[in-house]
BAZAPA-213868 format. One record per atom (N, C-alpha, C): residue in one letter; atom name; x, y, z. Coordinates in steps of 0.001 Angstrom, whole numbers, plus 500000, padded with zeros to 6 digits. Layout:
{rec 'A','CA',{X,Y,Z}}
...
This chain:
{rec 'X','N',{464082,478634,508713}}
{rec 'X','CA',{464378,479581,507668}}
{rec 'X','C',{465204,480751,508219}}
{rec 'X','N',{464868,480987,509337}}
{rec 'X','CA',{465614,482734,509847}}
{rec 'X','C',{467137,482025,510327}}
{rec 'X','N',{466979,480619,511185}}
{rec 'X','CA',{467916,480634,511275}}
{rec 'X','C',{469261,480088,510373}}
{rec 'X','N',{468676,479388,509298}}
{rec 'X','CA',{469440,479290,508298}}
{rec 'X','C',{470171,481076,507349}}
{rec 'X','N',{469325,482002,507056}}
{rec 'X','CA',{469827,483739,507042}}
{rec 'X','C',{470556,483731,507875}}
{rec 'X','N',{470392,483902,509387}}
{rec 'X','CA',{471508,484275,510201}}
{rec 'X','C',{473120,483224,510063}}
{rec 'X','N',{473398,482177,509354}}
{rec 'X','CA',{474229,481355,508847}}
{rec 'X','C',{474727,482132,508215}}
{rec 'X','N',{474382,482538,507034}}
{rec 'X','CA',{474526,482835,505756}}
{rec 'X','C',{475464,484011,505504}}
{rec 'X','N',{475218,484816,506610}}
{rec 'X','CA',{476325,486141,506554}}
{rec 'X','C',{477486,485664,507371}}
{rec 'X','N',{477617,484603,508189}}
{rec 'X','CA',{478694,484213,508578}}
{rec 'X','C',{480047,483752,508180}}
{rec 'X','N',{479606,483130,506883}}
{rec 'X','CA',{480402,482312,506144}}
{rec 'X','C',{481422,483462,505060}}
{rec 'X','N',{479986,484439,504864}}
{rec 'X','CA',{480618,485491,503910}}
{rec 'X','C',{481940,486475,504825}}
{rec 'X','N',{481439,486375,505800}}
{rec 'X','CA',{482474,487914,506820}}
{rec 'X','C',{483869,487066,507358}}
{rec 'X','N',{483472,485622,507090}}
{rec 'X','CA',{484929,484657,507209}}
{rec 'X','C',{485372,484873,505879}}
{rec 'X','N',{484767,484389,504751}}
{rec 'X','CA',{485835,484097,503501}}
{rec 'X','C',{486191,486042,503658}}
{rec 'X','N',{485591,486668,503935}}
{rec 'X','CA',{486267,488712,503692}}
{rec 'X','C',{487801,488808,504584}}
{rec 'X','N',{487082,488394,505666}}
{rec 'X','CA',{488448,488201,506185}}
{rec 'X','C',{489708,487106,505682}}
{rec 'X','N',{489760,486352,505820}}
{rec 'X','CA',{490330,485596,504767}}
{rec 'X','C',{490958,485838,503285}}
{rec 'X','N',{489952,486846,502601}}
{rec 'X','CA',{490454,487190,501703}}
{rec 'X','C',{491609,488652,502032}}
{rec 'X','N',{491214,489131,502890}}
{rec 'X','CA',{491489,490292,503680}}
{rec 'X','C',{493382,489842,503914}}
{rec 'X','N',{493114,488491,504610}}
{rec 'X','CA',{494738,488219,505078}}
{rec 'X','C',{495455,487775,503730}}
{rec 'X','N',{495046,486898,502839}}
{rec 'X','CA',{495665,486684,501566}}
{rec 'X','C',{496481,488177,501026}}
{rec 'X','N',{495469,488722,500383}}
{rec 'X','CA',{496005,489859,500131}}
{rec 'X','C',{496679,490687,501094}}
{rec 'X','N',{496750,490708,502169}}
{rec 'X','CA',{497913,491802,503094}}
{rec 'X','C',{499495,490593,502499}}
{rec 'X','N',{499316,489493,502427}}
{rec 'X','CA',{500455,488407,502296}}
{rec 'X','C',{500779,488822,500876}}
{rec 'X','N',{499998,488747,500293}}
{rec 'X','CA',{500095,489484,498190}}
{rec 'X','C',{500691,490663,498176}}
{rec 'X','N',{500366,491656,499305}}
{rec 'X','CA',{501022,492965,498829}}
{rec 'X','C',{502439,492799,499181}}
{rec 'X','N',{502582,492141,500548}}
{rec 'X','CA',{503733,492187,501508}}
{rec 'X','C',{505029,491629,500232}}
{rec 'X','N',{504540,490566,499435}}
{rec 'X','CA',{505572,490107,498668}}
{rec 'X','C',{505708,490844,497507}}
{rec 'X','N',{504860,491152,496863}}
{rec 'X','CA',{504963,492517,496181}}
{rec 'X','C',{506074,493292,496513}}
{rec 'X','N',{505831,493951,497390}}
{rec 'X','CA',{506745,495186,498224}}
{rec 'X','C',{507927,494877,498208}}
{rec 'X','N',{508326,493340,498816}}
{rec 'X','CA',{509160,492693,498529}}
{rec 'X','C',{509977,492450,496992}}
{rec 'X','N',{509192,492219,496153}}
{rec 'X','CA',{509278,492109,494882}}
{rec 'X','C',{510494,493656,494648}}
{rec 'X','N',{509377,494767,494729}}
{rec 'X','CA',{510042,496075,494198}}
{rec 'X','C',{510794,496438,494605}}
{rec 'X','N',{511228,496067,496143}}
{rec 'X','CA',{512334,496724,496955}}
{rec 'X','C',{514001,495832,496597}}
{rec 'X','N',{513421,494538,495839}}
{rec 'X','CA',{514650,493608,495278}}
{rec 'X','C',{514939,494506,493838}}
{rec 'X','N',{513698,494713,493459}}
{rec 'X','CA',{514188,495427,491972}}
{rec 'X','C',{515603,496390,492100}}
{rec 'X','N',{515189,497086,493177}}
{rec 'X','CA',{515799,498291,493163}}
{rec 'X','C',{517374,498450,493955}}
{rec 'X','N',{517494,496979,494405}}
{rec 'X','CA',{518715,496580,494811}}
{rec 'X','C',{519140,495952,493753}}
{rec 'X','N',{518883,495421,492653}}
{rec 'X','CA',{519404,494584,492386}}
{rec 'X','C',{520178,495400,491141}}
{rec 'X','N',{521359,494766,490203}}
{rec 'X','CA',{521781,495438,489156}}
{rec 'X','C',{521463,495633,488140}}
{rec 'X','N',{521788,496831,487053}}
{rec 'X','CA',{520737,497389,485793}}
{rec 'X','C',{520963,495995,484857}}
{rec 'X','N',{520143,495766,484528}}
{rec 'X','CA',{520764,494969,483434}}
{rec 'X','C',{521269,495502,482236}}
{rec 'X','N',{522133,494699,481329}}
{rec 'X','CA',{522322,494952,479780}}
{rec 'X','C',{521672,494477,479152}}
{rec 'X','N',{521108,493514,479492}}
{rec 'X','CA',{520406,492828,478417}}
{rec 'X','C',{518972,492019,478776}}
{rec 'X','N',{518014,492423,477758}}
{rec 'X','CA',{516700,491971,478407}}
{rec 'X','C',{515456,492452,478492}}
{rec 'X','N',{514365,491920,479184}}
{rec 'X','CA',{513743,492769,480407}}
{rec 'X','C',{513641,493856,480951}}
{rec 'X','N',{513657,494991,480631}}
{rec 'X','CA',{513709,496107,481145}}
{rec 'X','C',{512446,495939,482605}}
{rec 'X','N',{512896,496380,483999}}
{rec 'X','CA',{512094,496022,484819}}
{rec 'X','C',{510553,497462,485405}}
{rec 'X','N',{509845,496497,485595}}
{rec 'X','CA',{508286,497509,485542}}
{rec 'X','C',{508789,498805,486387}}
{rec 'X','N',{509259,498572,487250}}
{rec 'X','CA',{509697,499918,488392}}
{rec 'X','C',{511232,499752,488494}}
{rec 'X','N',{511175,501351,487681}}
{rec 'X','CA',{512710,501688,487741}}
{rec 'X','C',{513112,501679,488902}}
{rec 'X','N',{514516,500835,488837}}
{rec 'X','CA',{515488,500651,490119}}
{rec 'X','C',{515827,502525,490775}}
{rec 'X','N',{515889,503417,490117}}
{rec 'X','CA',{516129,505180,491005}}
{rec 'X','C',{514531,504931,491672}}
{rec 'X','N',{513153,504627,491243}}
{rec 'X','CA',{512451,505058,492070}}
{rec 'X','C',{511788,503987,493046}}
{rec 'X','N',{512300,502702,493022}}
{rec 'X','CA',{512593,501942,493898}}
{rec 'X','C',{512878,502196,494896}}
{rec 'X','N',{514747,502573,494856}}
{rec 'X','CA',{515349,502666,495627}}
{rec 'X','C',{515012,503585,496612}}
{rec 'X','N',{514622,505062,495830}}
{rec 'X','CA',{513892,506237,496937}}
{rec 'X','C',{512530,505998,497612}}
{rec 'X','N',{511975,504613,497250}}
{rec 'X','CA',{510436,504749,498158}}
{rec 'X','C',{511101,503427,499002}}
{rec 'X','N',{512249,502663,498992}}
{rec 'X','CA',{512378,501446,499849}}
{rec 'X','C',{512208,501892,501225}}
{rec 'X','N',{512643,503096,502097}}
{rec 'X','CA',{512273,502985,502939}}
{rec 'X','C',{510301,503160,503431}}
{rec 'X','N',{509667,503888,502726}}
{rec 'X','CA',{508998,503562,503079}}
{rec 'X','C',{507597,502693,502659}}
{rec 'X','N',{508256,501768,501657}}
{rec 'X','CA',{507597,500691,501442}}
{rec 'X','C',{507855,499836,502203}}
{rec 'X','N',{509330,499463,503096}}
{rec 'X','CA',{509206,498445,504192}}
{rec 'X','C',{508194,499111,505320}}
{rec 'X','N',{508183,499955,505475}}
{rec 'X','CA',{507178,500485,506670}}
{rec 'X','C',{505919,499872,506355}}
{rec 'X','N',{505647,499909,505362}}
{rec 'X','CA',{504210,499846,504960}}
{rec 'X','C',{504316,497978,504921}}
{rec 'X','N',{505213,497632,504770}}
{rec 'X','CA',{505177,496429,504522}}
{rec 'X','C',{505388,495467,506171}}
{rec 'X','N',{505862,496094,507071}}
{rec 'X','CA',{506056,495948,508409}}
{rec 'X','C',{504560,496044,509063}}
{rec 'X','N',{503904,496914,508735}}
{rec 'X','CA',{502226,496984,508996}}
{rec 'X','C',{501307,495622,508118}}
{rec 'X','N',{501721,495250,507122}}
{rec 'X','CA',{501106,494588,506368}}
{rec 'X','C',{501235,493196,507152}}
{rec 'X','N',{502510,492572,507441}}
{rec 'X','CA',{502677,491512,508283}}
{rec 'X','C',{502092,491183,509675}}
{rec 'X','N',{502010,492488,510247}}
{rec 'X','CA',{501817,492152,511476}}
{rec 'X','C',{500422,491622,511942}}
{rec 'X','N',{499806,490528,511823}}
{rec 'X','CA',{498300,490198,512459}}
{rec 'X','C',{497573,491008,513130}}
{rec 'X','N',{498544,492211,513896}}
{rec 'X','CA',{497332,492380,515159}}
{rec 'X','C',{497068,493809,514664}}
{rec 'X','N',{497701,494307,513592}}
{rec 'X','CA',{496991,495531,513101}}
{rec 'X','C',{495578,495847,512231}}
{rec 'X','N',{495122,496209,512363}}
{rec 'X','CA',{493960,496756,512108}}
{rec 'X','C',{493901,496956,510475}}
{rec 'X','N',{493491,496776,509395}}
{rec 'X','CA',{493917,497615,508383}}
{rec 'X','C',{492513,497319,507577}}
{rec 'X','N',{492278,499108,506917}}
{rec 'X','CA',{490895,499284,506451}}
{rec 'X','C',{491202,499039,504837}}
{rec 'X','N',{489966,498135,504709}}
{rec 'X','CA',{489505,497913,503411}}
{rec 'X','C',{489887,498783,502284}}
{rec 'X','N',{489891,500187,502596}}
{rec 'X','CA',{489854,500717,501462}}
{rec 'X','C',{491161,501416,501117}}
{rec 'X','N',{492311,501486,502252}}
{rec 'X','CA',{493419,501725,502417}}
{rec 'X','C',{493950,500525,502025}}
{rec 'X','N',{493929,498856,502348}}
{rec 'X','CA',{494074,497713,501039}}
{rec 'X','C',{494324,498198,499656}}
{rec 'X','N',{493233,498596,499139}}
{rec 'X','CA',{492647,498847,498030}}
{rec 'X','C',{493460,499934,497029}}
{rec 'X','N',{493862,500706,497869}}
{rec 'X','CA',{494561,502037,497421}}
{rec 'X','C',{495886,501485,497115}}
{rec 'X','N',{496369,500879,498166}}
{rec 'X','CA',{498106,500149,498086}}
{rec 'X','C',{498191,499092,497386}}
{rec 'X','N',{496888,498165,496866}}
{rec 'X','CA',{496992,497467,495550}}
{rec 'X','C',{496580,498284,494469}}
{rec 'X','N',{496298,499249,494421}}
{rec 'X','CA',{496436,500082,492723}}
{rec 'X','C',{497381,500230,492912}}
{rec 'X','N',{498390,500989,493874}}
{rec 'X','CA',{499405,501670,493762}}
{rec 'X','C',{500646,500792,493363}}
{rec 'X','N',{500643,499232,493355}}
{rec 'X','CA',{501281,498502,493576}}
{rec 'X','C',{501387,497460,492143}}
{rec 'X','N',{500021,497413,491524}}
{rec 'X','CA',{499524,496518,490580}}
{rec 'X','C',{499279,497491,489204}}
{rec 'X','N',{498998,498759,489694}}
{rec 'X','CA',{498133,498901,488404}}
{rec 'X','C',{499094,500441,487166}}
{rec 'X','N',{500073,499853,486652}}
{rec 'X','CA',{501242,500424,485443}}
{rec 'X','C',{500392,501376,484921}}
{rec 'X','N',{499133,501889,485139}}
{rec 'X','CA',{499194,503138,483945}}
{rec 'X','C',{498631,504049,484714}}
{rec 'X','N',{498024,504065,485639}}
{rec 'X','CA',{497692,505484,486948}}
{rec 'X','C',{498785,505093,488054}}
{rec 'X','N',{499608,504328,488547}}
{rec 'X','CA',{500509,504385,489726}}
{rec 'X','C',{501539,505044,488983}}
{rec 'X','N',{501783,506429,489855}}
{rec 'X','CA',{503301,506592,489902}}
{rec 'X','C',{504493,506038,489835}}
{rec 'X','N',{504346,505070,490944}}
{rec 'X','CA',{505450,504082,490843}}
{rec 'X','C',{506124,503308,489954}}
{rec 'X','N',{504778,503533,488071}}
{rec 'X','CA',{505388,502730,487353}}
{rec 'X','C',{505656,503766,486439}}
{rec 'X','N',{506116,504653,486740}}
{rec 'X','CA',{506323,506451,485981}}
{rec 'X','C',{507977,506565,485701}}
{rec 'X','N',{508176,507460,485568}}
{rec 'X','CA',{509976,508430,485785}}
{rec 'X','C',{509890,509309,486594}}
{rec 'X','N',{509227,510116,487341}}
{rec 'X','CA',{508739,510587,488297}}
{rec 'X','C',{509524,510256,489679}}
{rec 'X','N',{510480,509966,489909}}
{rec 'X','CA',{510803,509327,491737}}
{rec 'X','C',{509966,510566,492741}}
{rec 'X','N',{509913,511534,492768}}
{rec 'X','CA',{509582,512687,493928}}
{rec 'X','C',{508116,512228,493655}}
{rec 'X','N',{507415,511874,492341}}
{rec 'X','CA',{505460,511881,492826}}
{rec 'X','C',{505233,510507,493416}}
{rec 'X','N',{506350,509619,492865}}
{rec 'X','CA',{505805,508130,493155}}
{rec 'X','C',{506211,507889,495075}}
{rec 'X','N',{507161,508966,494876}}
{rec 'X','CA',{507854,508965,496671}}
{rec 'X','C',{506454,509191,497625}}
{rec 'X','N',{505601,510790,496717}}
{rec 'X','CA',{504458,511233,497660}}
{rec 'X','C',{503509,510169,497379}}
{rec 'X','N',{503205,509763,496532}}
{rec 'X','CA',{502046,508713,496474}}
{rec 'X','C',{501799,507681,497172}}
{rec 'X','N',{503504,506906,497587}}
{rec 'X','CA',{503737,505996,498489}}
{rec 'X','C',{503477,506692,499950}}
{rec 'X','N',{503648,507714,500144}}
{rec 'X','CA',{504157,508320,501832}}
{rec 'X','C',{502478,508501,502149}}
{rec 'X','N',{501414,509041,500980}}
{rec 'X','CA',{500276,509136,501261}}
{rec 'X','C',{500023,507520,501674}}
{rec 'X','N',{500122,506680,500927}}
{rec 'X','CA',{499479,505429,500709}}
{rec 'X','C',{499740,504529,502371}}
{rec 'X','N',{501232,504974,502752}}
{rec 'X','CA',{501217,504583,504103}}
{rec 'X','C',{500988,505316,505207}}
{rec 'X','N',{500619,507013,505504}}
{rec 'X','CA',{500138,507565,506117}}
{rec 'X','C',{498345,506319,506245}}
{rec 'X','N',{497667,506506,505137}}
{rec 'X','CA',{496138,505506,505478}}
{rec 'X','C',{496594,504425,505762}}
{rec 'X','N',{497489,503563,505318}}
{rec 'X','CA',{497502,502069,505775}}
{rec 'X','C',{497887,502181,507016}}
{rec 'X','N',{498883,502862,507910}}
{rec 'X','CA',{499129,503331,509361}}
{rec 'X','C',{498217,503413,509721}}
{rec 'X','N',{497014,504365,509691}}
{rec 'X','CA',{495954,504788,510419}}
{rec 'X','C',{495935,506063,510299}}
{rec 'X','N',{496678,506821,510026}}
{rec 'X','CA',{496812,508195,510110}}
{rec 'X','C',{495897,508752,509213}}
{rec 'X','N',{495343,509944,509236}}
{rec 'X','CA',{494474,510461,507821}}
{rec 'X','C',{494618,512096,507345}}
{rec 'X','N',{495174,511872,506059}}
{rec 'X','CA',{496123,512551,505441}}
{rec 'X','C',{494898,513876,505729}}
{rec 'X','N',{495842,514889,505950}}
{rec 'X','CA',{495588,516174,506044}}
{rec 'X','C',{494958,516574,505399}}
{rec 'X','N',{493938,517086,505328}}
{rec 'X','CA',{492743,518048,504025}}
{rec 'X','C',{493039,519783,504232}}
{rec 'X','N',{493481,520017,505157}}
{rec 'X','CA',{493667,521456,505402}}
{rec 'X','C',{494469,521694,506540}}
{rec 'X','N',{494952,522988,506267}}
{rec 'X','CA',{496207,523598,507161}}
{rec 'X','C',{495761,524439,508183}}
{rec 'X','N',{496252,523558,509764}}
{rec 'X','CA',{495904,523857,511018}}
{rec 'X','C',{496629,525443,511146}}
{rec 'X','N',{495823,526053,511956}}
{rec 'X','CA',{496485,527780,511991}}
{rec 'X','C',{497358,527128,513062}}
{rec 'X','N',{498858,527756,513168}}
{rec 'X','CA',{499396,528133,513848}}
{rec 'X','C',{499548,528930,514731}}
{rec 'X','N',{498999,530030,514650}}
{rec 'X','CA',{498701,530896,516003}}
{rec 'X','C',{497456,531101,516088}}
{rec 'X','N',{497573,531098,517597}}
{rec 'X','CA',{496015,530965,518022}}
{rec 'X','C',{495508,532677,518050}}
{rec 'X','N',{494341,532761,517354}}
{rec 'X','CA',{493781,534167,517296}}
{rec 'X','C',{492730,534284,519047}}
{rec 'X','N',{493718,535655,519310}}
{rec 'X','CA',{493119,535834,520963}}
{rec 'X','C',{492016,536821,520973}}
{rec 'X','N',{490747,537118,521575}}
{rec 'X','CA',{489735,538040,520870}}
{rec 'X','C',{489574,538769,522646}}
């Protein structure tokens, strides 16, 4: 019996991971997806596309960044920083990105890959001069 439990969480922390790499591959083409949008030409006729080609074009650079981290196997990347860059990516009525906005959807992205990097976005402003007593 115990050692059948100790099985049991094994199988689960494989399919997480697993699901873990799917989705870094889901966003990566995604990213892909939006960064073609925004090269590509307006149309006349049609389709109007989910993410305007102006705020495309201003987050392409650093959606390949983010998307250069997403590929690479040997990086590290936390669950919940995933999570953040698929709202930001999937979800048309709280992402910026699917706004008129280019300057919030720019910061939303620059936050979104500051956490997927590793980095962790600033909560407060370091003093600059050091107080001498």
């Amino acid at each position: 019996m115990i050692e059948r439990l100790l099985h049991r969480g094994a199988p689960a922390a494989e399919q997480r991971l697993e699901r873990l790499g799917k989705d870094r591959h889901d966003l990566a083409d995604a990213i892909e997806a939006i960064v073609d949008e925004g090269e590509s030409h307006p149309l006349t006729r049609g389709a109007y596309p989910l993410v305007r080609p102006r705020i495309a074009r201003a987050c392409t650079p650093t959606l390949l960044a983010i998307r250069r981290v997403l590929v690479d196997p040997s990086r590290f990347l936390d669950p919940s920083a995933v999570e953040r860059l698929r709202l930001l990516l999937r979800d048309g009525v709280t992402s910026p990105l699917f706004g008129s906005d280019s300057a919030s959807a720019l910061l939303a992205v620059a936050d979104v890959e500051r956490e997927v990097a590793g980095a962790k976005a600033a909560t407060a402003v370091e003093p600059r001069v050091r107080v001498l007593r």
